[in-house]
N, C-alpha and C positions, 0 to 999 in steps of 0.2 A: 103839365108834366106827362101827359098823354103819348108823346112822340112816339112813335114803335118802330122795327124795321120792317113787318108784315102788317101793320097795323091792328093788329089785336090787342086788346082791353086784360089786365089783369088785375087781381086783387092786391097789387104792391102798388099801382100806381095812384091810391090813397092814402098812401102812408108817409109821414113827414121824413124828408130826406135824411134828417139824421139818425133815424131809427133805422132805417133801410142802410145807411152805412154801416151801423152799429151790426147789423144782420150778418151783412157781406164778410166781416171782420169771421165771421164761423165758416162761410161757404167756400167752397172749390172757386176760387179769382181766376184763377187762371181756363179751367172750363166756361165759366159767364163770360169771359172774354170775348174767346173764342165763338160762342154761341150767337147765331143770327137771329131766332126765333125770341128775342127778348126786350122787355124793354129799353131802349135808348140810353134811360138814365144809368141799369143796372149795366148796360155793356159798358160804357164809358166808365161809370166811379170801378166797376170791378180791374179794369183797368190799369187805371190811377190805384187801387188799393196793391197790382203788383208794384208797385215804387216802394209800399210800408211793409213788404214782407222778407223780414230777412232770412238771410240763406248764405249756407255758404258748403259749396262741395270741393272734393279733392278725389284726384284719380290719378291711379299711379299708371304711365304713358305705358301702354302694352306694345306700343311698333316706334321705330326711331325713325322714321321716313315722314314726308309732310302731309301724305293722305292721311297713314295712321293715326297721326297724331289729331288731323281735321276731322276725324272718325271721335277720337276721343272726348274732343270741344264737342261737337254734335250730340253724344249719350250722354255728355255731362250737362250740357244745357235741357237735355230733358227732363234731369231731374230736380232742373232750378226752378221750382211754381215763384221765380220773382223775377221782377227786373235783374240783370246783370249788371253791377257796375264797377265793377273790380275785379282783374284776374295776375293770377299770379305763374309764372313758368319756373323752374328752375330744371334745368337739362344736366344730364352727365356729358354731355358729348356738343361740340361744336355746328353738327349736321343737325342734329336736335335740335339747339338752339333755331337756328336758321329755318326750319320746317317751323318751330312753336311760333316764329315770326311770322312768317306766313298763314299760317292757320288762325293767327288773331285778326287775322280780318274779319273772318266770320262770324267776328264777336258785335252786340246789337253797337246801335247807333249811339255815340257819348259814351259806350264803357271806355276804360281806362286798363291797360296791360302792361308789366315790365317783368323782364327775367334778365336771366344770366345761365349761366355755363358755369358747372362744379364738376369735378370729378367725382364725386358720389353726390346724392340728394338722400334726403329723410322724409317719411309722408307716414300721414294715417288715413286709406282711403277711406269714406262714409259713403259709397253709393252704392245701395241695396239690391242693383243689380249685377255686382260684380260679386255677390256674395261666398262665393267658390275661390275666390284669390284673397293672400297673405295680409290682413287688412294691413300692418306695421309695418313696413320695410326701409331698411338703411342698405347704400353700398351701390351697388353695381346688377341686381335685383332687376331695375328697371331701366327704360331709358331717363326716368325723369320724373314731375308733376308737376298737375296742373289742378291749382284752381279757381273754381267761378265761385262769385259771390254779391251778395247785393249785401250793404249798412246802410238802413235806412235813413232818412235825415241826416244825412252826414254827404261833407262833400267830399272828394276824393281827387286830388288832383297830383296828376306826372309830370317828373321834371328831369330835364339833364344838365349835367354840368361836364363839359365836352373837358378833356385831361389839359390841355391849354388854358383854360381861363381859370384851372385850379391854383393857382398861386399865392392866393392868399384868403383871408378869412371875408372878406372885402367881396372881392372877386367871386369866392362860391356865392355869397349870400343874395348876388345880383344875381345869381339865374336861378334863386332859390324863391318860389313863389309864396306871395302872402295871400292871408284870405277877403274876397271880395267884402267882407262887412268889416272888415280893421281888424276881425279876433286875431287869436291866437290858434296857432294847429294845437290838436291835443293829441296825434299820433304823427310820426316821421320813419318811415322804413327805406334805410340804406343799401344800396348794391355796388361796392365796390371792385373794378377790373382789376387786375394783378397789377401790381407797379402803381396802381394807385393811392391816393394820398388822402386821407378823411382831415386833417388836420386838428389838432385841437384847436387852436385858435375857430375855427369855423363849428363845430360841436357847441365851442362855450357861447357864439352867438347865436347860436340854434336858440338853443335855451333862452339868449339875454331878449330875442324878440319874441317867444314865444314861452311866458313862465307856465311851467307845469308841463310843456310839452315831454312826451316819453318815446327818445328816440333810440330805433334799434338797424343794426344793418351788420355787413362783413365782406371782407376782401375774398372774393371768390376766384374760382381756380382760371378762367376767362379772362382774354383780353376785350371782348368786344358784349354787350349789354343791347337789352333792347327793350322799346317802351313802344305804347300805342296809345295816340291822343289824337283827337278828335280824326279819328277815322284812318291816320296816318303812321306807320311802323316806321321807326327810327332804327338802324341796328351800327351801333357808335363803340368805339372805345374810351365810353364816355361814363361818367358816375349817371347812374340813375335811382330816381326814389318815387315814391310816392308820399305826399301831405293828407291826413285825413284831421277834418276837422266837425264839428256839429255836435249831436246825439251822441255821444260816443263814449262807450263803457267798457275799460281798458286798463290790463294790469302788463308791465314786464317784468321779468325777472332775471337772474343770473345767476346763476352758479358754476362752482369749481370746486375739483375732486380733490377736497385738503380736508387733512386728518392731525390733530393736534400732535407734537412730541415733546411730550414734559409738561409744564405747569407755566405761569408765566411768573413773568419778572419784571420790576422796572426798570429805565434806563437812570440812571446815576448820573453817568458823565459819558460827554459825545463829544468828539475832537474833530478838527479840519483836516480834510487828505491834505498828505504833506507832498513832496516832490517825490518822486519812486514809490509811494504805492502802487500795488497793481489797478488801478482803474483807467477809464478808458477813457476816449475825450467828450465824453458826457458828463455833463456839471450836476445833474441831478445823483449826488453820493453822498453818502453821509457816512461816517467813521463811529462805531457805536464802544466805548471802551472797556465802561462798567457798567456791572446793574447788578440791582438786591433782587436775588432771587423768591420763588415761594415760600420758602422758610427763615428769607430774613438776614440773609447773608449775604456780605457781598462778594463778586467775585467777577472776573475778566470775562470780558463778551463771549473770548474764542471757547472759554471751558464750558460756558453752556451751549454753544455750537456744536463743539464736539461730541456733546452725549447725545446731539440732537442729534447729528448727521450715524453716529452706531442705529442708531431708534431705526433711521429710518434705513439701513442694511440689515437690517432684522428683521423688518417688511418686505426687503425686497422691493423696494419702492427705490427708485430714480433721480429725484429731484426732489431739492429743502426749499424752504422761501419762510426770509421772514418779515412775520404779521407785527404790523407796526400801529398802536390807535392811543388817543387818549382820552378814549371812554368807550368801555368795554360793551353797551349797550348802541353803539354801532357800530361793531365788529373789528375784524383786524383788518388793515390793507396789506395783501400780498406783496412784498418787496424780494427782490432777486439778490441772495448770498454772493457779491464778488469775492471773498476769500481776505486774505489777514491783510493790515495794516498798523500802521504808527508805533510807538516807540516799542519796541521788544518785539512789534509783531504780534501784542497782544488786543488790537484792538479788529473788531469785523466790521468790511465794507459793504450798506447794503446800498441799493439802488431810494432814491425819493428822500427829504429830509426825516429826521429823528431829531427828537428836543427833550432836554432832558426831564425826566415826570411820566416818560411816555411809555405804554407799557408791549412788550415784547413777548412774542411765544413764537417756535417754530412751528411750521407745518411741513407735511408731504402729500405727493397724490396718493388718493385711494379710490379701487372703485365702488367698494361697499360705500365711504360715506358720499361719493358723488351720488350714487343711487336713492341713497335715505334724503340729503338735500334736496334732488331733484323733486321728491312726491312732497318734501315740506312746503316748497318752494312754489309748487302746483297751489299746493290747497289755501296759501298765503294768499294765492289772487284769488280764488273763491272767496275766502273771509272775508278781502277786502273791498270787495263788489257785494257783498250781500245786499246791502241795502240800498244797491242801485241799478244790478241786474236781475234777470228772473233767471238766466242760464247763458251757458260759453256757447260762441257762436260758432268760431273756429282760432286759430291760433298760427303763428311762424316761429320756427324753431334753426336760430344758425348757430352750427356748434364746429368747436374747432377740429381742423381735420387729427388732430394726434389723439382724438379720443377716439370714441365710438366702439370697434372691434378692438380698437392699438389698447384701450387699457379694459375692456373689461370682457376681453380675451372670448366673445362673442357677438356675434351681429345684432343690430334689432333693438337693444336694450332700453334705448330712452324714450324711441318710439310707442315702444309696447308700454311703458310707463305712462306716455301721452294715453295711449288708447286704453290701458287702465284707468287711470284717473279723470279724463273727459272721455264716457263710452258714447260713442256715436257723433263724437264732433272732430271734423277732417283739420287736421295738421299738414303742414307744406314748408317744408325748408331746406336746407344744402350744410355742406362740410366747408370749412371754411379756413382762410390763412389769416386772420384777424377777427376779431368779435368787438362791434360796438355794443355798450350797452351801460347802464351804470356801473358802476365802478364795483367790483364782483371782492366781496367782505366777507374772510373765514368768520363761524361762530356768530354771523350775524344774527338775532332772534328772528325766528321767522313773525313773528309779530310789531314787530318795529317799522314806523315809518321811515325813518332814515335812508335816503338815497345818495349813494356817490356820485359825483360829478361824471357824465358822459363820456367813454373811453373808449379809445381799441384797446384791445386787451389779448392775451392769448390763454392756451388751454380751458377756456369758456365754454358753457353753452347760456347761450341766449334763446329770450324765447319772449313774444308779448299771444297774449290770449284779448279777444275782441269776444264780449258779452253782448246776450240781446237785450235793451237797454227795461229794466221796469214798467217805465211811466212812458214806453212807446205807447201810446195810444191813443185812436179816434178821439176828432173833436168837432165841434158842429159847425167849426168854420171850414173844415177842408172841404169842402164844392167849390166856393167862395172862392179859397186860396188855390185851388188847383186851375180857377180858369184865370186869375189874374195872372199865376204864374205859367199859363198856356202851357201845363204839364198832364193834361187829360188825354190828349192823345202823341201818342209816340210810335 
């Protein structure tokens, strides 16, 4: 184990390799790399040890042009001491986009890149040398963000699904990649162009070949998308994702700005739209007539609508929706008020079925309780990773475009919530005309496992946070496995 590149003798080249691993796991990897004056062994495993060190930066794009933006990959990979194997773009602007394409070239060999084009983005930057700039920013602030990251042991792979082949659930799944060992993805992040189509059908088979996978994405303001795989920039008006599967310690979540009005109530009786109600030619209606309210009385749907929709002109608040579940321990589903139907006009049309046992409460938007949900909502993927993460690594955040400044009548707000509650880990996302994510439940406990089925949705913010995994750590086969897997040098 002598080999050297000057050929000088040291006191490490005694010592059993796994220990010397064990070592490196404390040392500057990225200095030893670099370093000619050293042993053989220690340049190579130091190497190989940037593949196990995760990272993940975010920097908000200071120039809209493609040098600046090639400026900004540049200082941000300065501050990645790891492999790079995943980047993310999201642009305000179309020339943006198009420079972020180009400047991913410069990204190392095997990384993987996708963005799109929003008319505003969201970020929390984390690079310590920008520390005189706004870390939070929403809006129009920047041109954009960007960023690098490496997740260890985990693979990461990009796909598109060109707007032609999207026709059915069938069709996406074929140009939706599986993983080379038979598993299952355990992360899926969607980028949807304007006019484009996520389907459910294609969502529920996400799912049906991949159990437990946690997939998030959103119909962004662009028509054209772009990804980078194996060295080569696609820039399509086409769906793009990325699949990440392995090591991987991952929570998402979702939330929506709804505030109770009244108490609830159960459904009693539910009738069929008849011919002439106002609904629309969407068969997903349902006719609600009676229900016992809090105190045990019964009474016509529309009377408790009514004090609902004063409730909420008393707020000042915009828009009612009612929360439809049949067990209150996983929350309500937001359903959409279409206005009176059946006989007398006493019965309310909401959007989704209703069966009767099931129980009823209105909501409205707010942005105090959007705000209070949003840090529950946070700390809920903390609790739920404890015991399998050591810390958040970084996170994506697609929220829909009518929030942000539109309801809580300043810029900044859910950012600055992010960079409260994970300090010092970069966030990266955009404004959005659709949010996939589970299915987004008023009054849901923030302790409950319960997940709703995969959805676009609106007035959402979505959001999944990526943890550095626990039990990442050295083990006495990695020499072994690094040269079998001829990943020692790159």
């Amino acid at each position: 184990m002598a080999s050297f590149v000057d050929n000088q003798k040291t006191c490490f080249d005694d010592l059993p390799e796994v220990i010397m691993y064990h070592m490196l796991t404390f040392c500057d990897s990225l200095t030893l790399a670099k370093a000619a004056p050293t042993s053989f062994f220690l340049h190579v495993l130091s190497r190989y040890l940037l593949t196990k060190t995760p990272n993940w930066r975010t920097l908000h794009l200071p120039a809209g042009n493609a040098s600046g933006i090639a400026d900004a990959i540049k200082l941000t990979q300065q501050a990645v001491e790891s492999k790079i194997t995943l980047c993310l773009f999201f642009a305000n602007n179309n020339s943006v986009l198009k420079g972020a394409a180009h400047a991913a070239k410069l990204l190392p060999k095997n990384a993987v890149a996708l963005g799109c084009m929003s008319m505003t983005s969201a970020s929390v930057a984390n690079l310590p040398f920008f520390s005189d700039e706004q870390t939070a920013i929403e809006g129009s602030a920047t041109y954009g963000t960007v960023t690098l990251a490496n997740i260890p042991e985990t693979d990461c792979v990009v796909f598109e699904i060109p707007n032609n082949k999207a026709t059915s659930g069938d069709a996406m799944m074929a140009h939706t990649p599986k993983r080379s060992d038979g598993g299952a993805w355990n992360v899926i992040i969607l980028l949807i162009p304007r006019g484009g189509n996520p389907r459910a059908e294609y969502l529920n088979k996400l799912h049906a070949a991949n159990p437990g996978v946690e997939v998030i994405g959103g119909i962004h303001a662009g028509q054209t998308t772009f990804m980078l795989k194996e060295g080569v920039v696609t820039n399509n008006a086409s769906i793009v994702g990325v699949c990440v599967g392995g090591n991987v310690v991952y929570s998402s979540q979702i939330t929506r700005a709804c505030r109770p009005l009244g108490g609830v109530s159960t459904v009693t009786r539910c009738g069929a739209l008849k011919e002439g109600d106002p609904a629309d030619e969407d068969d997903g209606m349902a006719l609600v007539m009676e229900v016992l309210d809090e105190e045990g009385k019964r009474q016509m749907a529309v009377n408790g609508a009514s004090k609902a929709y004063n409730g909420m002109q008393e707020l000042g608040a915009g828009m009612i929706y009612a929360g439809i579940t049949n067990d209150l321990n996983k929350g309500f589903s937001m359903r959409d008020v279409r206005g009176q139907g059946g006989p007398g006009g006493n019965g309310l049309i909401v959007s989704g079925t209703v069966n009767d046992g099931d129980k009823l409460q209105y909501f409205t938007l707010c942005p105090d309780s959007s705000r209070q949900d949003l840090i529950g909502r946070l700390d809920a993927c903390r609790k739920r990773t404890t015991e399998t993460a050591e810390q958040a690594l970084g996170c994506v955040l697609i929220s829909c475009a009518g929030r942000g400044e539109n309801i809580y009548g300043k810029p900044h707000v859910e950012s600055e919530i992010f960079a409260a509650q994970l300090p010092g880990v970069g966030m990266s996302g955009f404004f959005s005309g659709g949010e996939i994510g589970p299915q987004a439940r008023a009054m849901l406990p923030y302790d409950s496992t319960f997940r709703g089925r995969t959805a676009l949705q609106e007035f959402t913010s979505v959001f999944g946070v990526f943890y550095v995994p626990r039990f990442l750590t050295p083990t006495a086969h990695v020499w072994e496995d690094a040269i079998k897997a001829r990943t020692i040098i790159f």
